[in-house]
C-alpha positions as CSV (number, residue, x, y, z in Angstrom):
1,X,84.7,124.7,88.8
2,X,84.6,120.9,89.2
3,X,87.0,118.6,91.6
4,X,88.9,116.6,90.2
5,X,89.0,115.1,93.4
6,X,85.9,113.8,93.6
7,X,85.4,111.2,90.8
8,X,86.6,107.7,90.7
9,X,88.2,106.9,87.0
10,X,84.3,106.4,85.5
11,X,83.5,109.9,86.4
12,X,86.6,111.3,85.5
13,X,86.3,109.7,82.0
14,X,82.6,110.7,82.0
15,X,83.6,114.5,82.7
16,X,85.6,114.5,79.9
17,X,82.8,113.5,77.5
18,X,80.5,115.8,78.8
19,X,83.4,118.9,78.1
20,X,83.8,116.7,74.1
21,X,87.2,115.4,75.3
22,X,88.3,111.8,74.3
23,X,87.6,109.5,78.0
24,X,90.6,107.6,77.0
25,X,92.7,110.7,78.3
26,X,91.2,109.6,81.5
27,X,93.6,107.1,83.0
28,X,96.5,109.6,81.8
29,X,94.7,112.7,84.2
30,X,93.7,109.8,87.1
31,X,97.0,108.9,87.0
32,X,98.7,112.6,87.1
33,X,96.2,113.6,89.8
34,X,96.6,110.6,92.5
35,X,99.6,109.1,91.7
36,X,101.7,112.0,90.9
37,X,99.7,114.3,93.2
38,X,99.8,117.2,90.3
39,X,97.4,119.5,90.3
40,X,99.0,122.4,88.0
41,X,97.5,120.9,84.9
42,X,100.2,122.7,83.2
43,X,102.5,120.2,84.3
44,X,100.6,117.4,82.8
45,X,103.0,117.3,80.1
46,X,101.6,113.9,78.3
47,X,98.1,115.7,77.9
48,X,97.2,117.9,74.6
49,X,98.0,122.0,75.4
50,X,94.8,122.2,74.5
51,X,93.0,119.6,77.0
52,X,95.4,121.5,79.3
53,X,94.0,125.0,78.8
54,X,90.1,123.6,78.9
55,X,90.7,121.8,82.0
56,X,92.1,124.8,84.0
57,X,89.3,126.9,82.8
58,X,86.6,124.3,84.1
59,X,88.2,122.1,86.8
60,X,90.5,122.3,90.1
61,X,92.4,120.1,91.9
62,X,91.4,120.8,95.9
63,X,91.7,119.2,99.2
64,X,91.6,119.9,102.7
65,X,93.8,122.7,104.4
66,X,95.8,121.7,106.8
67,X,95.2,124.1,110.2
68,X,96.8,121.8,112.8
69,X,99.7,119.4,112.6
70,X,100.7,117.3,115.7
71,X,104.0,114.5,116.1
72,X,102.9,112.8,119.4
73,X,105.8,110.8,121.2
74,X,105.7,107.6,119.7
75,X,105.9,109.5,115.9
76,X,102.1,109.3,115.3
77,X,100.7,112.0,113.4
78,X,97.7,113.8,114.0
79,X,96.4,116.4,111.4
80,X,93.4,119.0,112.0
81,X,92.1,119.7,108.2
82,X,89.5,122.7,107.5
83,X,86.6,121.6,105.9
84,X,84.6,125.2,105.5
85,X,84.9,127.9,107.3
86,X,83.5,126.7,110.7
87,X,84.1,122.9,110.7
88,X,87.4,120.7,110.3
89,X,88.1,117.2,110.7
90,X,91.1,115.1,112.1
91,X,93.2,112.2,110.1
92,X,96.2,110.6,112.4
93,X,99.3,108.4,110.5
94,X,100.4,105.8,112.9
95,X,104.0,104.8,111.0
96,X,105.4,101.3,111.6
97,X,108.9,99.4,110.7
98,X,106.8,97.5,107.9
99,X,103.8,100.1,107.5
100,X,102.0,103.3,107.3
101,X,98.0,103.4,108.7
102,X,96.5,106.1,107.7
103,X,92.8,106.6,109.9
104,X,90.5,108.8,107.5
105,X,87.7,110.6,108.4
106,X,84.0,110.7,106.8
107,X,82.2,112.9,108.7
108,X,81.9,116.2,110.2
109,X,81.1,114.7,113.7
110,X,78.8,111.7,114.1
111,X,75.1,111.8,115.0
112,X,76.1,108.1,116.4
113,X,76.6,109.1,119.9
114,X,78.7,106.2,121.3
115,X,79.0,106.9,124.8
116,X,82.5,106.4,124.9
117,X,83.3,108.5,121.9
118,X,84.8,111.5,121.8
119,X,83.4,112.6,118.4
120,X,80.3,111.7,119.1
121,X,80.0,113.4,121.9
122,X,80.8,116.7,119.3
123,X,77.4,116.4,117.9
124,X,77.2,116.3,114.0
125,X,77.4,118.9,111.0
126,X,77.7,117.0,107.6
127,X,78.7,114.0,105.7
128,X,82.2,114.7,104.0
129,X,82.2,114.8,99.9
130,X,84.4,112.3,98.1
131,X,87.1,115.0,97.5
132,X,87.2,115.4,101.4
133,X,87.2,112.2,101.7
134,X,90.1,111.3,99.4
135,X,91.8,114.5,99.8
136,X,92.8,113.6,103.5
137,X,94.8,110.6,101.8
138,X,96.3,113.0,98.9
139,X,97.5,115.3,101.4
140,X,99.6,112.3,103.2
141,X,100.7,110.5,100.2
142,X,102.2,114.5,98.4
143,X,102.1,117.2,100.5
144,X,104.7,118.8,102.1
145,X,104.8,119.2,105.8
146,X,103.3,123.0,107.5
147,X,106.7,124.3,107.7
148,X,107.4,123.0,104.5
149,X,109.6,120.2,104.6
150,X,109.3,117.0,102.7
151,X,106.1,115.0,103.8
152,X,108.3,111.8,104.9
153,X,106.1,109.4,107.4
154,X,107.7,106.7,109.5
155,X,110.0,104.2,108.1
156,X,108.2,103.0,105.2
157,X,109.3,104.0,102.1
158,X,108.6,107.6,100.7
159,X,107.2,107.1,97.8
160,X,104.4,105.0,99.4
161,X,104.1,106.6,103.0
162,X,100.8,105.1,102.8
163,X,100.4,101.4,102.8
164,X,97.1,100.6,105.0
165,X,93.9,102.7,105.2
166,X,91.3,102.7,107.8
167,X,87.7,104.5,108.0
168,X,88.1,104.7,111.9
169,X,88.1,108.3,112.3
170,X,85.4,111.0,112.8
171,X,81.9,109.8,111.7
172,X,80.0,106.8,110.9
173,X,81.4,105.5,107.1
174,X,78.1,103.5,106.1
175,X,76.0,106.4,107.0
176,X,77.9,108.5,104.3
177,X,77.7,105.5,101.7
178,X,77.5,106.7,98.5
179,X,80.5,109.4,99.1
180,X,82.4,106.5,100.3
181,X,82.1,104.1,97.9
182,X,83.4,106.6,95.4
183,X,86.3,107.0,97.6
184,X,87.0,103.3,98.1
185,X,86.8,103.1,94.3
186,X,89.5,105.5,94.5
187,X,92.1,104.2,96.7
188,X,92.0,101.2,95.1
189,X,92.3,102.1,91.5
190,X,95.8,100.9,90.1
191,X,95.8,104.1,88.2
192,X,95.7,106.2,91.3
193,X,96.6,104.4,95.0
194,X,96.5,101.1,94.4
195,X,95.5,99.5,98.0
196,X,94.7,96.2,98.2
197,X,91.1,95.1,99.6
198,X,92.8,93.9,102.3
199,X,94.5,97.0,103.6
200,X,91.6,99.0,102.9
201,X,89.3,98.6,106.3
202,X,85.9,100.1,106.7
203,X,85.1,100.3,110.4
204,X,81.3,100.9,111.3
205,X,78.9,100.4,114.3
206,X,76.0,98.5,112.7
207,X,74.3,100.1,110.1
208,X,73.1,96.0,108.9
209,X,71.8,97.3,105.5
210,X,74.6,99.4,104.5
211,X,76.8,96.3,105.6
212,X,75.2,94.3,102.9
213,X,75.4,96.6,100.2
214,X,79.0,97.2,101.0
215,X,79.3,93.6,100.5
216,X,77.7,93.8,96.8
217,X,79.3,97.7,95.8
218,X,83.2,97.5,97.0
219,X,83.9,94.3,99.7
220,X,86.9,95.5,101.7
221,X,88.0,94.5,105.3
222,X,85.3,95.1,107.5
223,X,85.7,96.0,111.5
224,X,82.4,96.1,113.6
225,X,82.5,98.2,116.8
226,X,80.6,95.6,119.3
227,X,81.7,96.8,122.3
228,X,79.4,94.5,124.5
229,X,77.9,90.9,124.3
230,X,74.5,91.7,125.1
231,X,71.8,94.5,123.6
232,X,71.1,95.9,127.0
233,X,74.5,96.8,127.3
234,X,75.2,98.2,123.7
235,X,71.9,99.8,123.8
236,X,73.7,102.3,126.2
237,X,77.4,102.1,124.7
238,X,76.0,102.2,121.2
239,X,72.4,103.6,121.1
240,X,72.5,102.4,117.2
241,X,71.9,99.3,118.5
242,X,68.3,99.9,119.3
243,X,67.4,99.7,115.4
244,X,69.8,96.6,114.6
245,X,70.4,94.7,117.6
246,X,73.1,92.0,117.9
247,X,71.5,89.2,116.5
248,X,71.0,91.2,113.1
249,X,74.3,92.5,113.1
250,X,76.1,89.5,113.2
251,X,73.9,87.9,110.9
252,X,74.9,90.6,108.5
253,X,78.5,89.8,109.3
254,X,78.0,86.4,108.6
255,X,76.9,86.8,105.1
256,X,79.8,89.4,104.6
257,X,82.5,86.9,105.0
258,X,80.7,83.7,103.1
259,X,80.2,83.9,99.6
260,X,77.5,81.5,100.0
261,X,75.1,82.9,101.9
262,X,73.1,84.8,99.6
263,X,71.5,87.9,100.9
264,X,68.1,90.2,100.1
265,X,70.1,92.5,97.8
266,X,70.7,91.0,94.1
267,X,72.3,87.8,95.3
268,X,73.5,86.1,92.3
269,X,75.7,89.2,92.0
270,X,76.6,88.4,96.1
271,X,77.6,85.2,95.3
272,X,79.8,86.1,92.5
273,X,81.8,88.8,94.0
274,X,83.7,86.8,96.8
275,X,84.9,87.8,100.0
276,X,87.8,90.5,100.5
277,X,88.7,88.4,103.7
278,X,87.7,85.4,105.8
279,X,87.4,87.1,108.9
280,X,85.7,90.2,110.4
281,X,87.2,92.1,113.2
282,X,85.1,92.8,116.1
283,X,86.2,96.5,117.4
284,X,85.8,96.2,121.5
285,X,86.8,99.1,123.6
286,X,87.5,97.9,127.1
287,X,85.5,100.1,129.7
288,X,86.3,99.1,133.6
289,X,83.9,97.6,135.7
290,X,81.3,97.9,132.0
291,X,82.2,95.3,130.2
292,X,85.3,93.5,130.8
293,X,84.6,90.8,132.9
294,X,85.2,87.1,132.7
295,X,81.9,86.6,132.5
296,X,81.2,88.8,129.8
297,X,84.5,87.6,127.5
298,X,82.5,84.1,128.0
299,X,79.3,85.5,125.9
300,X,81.0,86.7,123.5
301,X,82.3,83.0,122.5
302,X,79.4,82.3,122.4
303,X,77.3,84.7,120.4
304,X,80.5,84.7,117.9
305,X,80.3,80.9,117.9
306,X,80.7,79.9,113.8
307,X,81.4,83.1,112.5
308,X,85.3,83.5,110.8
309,X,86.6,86.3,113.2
310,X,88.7,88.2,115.4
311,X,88.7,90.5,118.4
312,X,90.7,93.7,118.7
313,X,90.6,94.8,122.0
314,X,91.2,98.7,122.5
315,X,91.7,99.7,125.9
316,X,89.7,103.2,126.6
317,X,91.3,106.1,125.7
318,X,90.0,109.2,127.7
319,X,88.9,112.2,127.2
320,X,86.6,115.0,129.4
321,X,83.9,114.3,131.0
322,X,83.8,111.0,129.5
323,X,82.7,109.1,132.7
324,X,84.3,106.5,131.5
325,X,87.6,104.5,132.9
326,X,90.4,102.6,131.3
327,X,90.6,98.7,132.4
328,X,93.5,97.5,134.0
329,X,95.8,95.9,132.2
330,X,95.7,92.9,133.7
331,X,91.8,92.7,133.6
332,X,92.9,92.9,129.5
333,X,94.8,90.3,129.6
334,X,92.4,88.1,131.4
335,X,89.3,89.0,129.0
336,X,91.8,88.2,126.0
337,X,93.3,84.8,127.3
338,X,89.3,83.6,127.3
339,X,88.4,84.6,124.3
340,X,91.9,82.9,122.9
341,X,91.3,79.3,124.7
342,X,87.9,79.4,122.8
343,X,89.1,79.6,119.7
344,X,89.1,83.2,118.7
345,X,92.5,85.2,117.8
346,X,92.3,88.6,120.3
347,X,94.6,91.6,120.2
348,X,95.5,94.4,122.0
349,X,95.5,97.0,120.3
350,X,98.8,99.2,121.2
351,X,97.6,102.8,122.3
352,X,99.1,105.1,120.0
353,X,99.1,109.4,119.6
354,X,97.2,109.5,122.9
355,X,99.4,112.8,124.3
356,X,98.4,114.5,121.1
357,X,94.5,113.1,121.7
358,X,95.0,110.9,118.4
359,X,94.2,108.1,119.6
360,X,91.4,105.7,119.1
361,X,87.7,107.6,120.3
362,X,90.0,110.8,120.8
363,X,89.3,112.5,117.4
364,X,87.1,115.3,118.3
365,X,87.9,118.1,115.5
366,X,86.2,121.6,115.4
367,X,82.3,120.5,114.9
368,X,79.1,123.1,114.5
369,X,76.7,120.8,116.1
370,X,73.2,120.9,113.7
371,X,71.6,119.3,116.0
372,X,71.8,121.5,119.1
373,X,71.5,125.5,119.0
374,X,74.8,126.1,121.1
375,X,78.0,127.6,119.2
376,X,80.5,124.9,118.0
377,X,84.1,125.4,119.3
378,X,84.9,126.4,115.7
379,X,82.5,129.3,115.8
380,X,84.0,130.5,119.2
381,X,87.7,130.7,117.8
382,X,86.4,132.2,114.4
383,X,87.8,129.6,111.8
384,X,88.8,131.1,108.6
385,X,88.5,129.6,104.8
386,X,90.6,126.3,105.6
387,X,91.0,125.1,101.7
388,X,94.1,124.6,99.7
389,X,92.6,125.3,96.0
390,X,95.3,124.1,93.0
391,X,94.2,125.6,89.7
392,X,96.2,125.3,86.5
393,X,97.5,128.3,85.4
394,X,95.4,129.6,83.1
């Protein structure tokens, strides 16, 4: 059986050639798939009986199973999907007056290994396929609730609980790049989500040649996890750092945001493309007594000096045996009013889901670590099948 769920409207038109279907019907299944969230085929009353018939007997509409659902306090959502039967990943809706975020992940862990990271401290099984990947957003947009009830989220409106996407949750995005490009594709076809470039935001940690061909494949926001102002210090926050060091990262960032600065990868096609944004946001989790002094908010004017940019400053959320603590809040405010009277716009960013660990570096998941020979926590609790699977009726 093939997944619907994982091809962007190309693939989906070039499945149906390959099963000696018209592609044209394409945009009409796309459409009945994402927007609609059907996946009785039955039901797709605009397609030919017979397409209809085919199309249960070779494909499926699947995503994610739901194990876990968790409301914290302040209404943020935080859901545990089952990925296979021993690993499952967590997606968290943070619902505002004007919008709906929805934080994806793309991973089965991260082999990362931020210090201050929850997930990376899981260890790593796999990169997520595209249908995992996009299936976490399906299941938002049209599913009901565990207990059944109508999937409502926030105050924004219920037939778009989803305004704003974010790659921020478990795994690294760029180091699962061709399953994510598929799903950018995706989420921003008119014929299925329909999110602007703008309120689609990939979040990574440096991966510099990845950065460029994300540039040239699918520009859409991009936030970079910096986290210190020199490469002694992000060497141990962020090991990545010790293949592409500051200087290389922000160079990369540089040519992200300027059409004009044409890079080693096909750059008459660079130029061309234009810029999703004029700014990047630098992702900087503040760590007490590591890396939020005055002193330290100083260098990072000036190794951001020229590039279009803003600072998002995430106070530590923690977790076990993190080692880590959270900076005061006035020690925030400090680091932010420098970086503000040089030039840069700086945020806080408002803790959110922390009581239901779904808050930023919380996301930890059920993870077999490949990497180590000890037993994951999903092997411990023995996880079951954890897969909704939608068939047509046949």
């Amino acid at each position: 059986m093939v997944n619907l769920l994982d091809y962007d409207l190309a693939g989906i038109k070039k499945f149906l050639i390959g099963i000696g279907e018209d592609p044209f019907r394409g945009t009409q299944l796309f459409k009945w798939v994402h927007q609609k969230g059907v996946a009785d085929f039955e039901e797709m009353t605009n397609l030919s009986k017979s397409l209809r018939k085919v199309l249960s007997e070779v494909a499926t509409v699947e995503v994610p199973m739901p194990k876990k659902d968790d409301i914290a306090s302040d209404g943020t959502r935080k859901v545990l999907f089952g990925v296979d039967s021993q690993n499952a990943v967590e997606s968290v809706f943070i619902p505002e007056i004007d919008r709906g975020t929805l934080c994806i992940s793309s991973q089965v862990g991260c082999a990362l290994a931020c210090t201050f990271c929850s997930t990376g401290r899981q260890g790593f099984n796999r990169n997520l396929s595209v249908s995992e990947i996009v299936g976490q957003l399906w299941w938002f947009m049209h599913s009901p609730t565990l207990d059944g009830t109508p999937n409502r989220l926030g105050n924004v409106s219920a037939d778009r609980p989803v305004s704003n996407v974010v790659m921020m949750g478990m795994g690294e995005p760029l180091t699962n790049y061709d399953s994510l490009i598929t799903a950018l594709r995706v989420m921003l076809d008119d014929n299925a989500y329909g999110l602007s470039r703008r309120k689609l935001t990939v979040s990574t940690s440096g991966i510099v040649p990845n950065i460029d061909r994300l540039r040239e494949d699918c520009p859409v926001s991009l936030a970079v996890s910096l986290h210190a102002p020199t490469n002694e210090l992000r060497d141990e926050l962020v090991p990545i750092n010790k293949k592409y060091p500051i200087e290389q990262l922000l160079d990369a960032c540089r040519r992200y945001i300027d059409p004009n600065i044409s890079s080693d990868v096909s750059s008459e096609k660079w130029i061309r493309s234009g810029s999703p944004r004029d700014f990047v946001t630098f992702e900087y989790v503040m760590l007490h007594g590591i890396n939020d002094s005055n002193s330290q908010a100083r260098e990072l004017l000036k190794l951001t000096e020229g590039i279009s940019c803003k600072f998002n400053l995430i106070p530590f959320n923690p977790f076990p045996g993190s080692g880590y603590k959270t900076s005061h809040s006035e020690r925030v405010q400090a680091f932010q009013r420098i970086l503000m009277s040089g030039g840069r716009i700086a945020t806080v960013r408002k803790t959110r889901g922390d009581d239901v660990s779904g808050a930023c570096g919380q996301l930890a998941g059920e993870v077999k670590d490949k990497r180590t020979p000890r037993r994951s926590r999903s092997q411990r609790e023995g996880v079951s099948s954890n897969r909704y699977v939608m068939r047509g009726k046949s």
